[in-house]
N, C-alpha and C positions, 0 to 999 in steps of 0.2 A: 611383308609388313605385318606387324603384329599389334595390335590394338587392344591395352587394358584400363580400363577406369577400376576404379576401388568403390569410386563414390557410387556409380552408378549399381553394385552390387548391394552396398549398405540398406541395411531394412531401419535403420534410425537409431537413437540414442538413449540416452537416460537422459534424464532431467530432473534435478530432485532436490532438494536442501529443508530447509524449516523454516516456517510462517511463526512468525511470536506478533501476537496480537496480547488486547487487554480485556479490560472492565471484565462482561458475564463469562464465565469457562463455560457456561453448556451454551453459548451461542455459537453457532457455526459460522465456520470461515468459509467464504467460496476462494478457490483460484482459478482462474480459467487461462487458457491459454489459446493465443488466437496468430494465425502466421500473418504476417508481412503483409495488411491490403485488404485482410479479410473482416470479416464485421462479424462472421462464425467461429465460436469457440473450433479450435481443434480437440482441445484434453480441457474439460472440466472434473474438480475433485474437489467435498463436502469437509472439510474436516471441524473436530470438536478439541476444545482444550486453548491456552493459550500459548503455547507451546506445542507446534504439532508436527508432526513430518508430513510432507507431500512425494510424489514420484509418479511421472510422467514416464512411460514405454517408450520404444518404437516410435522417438520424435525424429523427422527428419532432417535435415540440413536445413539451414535457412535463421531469418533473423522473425524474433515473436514477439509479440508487446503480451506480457505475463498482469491480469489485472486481480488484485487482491482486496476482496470486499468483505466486509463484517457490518452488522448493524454496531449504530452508534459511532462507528469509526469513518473514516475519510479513505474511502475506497484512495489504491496507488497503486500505480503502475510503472511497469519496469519492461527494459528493452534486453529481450535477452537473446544471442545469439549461439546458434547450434553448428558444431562442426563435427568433426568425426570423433570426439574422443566424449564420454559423458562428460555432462555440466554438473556443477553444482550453483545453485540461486537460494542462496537464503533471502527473505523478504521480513520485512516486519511494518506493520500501520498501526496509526497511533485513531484514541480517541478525538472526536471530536473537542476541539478545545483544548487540547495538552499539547502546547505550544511548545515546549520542551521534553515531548517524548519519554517523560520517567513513569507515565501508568497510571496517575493522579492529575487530576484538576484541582490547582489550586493558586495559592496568593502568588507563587511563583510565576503560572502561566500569566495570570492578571498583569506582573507585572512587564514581562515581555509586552504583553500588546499594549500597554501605556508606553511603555519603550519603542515600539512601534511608532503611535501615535504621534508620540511627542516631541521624537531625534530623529531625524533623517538617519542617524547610523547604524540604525539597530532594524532595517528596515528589512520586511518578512518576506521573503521569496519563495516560491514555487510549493513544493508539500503543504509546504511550514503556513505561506500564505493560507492556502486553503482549509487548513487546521485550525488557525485562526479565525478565519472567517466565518465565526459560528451560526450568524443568519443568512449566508451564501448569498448575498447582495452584489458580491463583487470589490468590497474595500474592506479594511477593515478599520474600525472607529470606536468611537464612544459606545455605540449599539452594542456590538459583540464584546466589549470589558464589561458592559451592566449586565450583561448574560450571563458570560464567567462570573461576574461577579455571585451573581443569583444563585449560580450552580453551586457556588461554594457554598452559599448560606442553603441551601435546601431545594430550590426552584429546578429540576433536572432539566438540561439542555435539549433532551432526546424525547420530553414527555409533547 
């Protein structure tokens, strides 16, 4: 009887794609990467630029919650699972308040969250919510469009 695992030889994998973040290019992005349960980074990595490549070694099997933070931005996270062949995970997080993801705060996002407000159809879920929610209260209302608003006229959301 002859007995071979593959997996159980494997030293881990790649894992690697590009983080595109906004606003400051010399702020730094974290990624961290943490396995399945755990509350300890496995692979932490600093990057600068808004546009940047990351690459994880020697990851092993298993499923990871990958968490991508920047100041001013809405830290997010992603479920990302490892098998035997490299990953690729591109990521990307948006500023706080750029309800629509294009790298600007403006009359646009304002009007999403009165869209919000104002129609049950237009209503913000999950990222999107929390992107919105620019005084982290838990809803998003009048409060956080007089913010956006602010921010457009000059008042920075981040000061």
């Amino acid at each position: 009887f002859e007995f071979t695992c593959e997996e159980a030889s494997q030293t881990g994998v790649s894992l690697s794609g590009t983080v595109t973040s906004f606003g400051d290019e010399a702020e730094q992005t974290t990624v961290q990467l943490f396995p399945s349960g755990s509350e300890t980074p496995a692979f932490v990595v600093m990057l600068t630029g808004n546009t940047a490549k990351y690459s994880f070694e020697g990851v092993a099997l298993g499923t990871y919650t990958m968490k991508v933070m920047k100041n001013n931005h809405v830290t997010r996270e992603y479920t990302v699972t490892v098998g035997a062949e490299n990953v690729t995970q591109d990521v990307e997080i948006w500023l706080l308040g750029d309800v629509n993801g294009d790298g600007t705060i403006n009359a646009k996002d304002k009007k999403i969250i009165y869209g919000h407000i104002n129609d049950s159809s237009t209503e913000l879920t999950g990222y999107i919510f929390d992107v919105g929610d620019v005084n982290k209260d838990g809803v998003i209302n009048a409060k956080d469009k007089k913010q956006i608003f602010g921010h457009i006229n000059g008042t920075s959301l981040w000061s």
